[in-house]
C-alpha positions in Angstrom: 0.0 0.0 0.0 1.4 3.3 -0.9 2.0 6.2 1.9 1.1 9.3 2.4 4.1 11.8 1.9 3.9 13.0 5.5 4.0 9.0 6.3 7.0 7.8 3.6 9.5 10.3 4.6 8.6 9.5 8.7 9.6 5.7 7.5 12.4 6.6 5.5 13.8 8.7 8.3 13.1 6.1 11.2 14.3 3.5 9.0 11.4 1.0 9.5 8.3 -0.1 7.4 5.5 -0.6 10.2 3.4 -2.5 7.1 6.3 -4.7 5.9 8.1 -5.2 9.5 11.0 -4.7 7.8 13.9 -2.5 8.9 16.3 -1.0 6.8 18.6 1.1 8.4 20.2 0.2 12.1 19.3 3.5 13.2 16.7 6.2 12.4 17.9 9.8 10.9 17.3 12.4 13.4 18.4 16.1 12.5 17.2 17.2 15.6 19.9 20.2 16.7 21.7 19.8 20.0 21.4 22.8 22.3 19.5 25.3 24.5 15.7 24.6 23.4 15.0 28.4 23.6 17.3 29.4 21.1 16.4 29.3 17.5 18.3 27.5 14.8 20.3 30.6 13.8 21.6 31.6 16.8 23.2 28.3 17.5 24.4 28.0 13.7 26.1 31.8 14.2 27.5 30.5 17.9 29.0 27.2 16.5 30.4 29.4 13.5 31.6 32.7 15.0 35.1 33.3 15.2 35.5 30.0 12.7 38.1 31.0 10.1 38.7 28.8 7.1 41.7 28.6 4.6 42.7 27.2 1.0 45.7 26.8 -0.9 46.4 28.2 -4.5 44.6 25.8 -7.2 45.3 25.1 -11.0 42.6 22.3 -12.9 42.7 22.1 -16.1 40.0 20.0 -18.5 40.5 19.8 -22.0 40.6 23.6 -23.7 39.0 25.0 -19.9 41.6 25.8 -17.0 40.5 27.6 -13.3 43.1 29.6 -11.5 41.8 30.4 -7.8 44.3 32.1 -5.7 45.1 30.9 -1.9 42.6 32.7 0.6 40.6 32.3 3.6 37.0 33.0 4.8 
């Protein structure tokens, strides 16, 4: 029997078709953020981000006739 959508993604994510009483994943998917529950979703992105600095080197790919060039930088 088919699902509602609501229905097939909750048994995709838990991993388990009640109809079938087959499981196929060991453990559900849960995207659930960690954290103070009385902050929203972007304050604790900009807390686990702030002050995070990121850095790459100097890059040269080429493919056929097309070449990139990206100079070493950081954000």
């Amino acid at each position: 029997m088919p699902f509602s959508v609501r229905e097939g993604i909750n048994i995709f994510l838990a991993g388990f078709i009640p109809t079938e009483n087959m499981r196929f994943r060991d453990e559900g998917l849960d995207f659930k953020v960690a954290g103070d529950s009385k902050k929203d979703t972007e304050e604790l992105v900009n807390e686990a981000f702030s002050g995070a600095e990121y850095s790459y080197p100097e890059l040269t790919k080429t493919l056929g006739d097309f070449k990139v060039h990206v100079e070493a930088g950081k954000f």
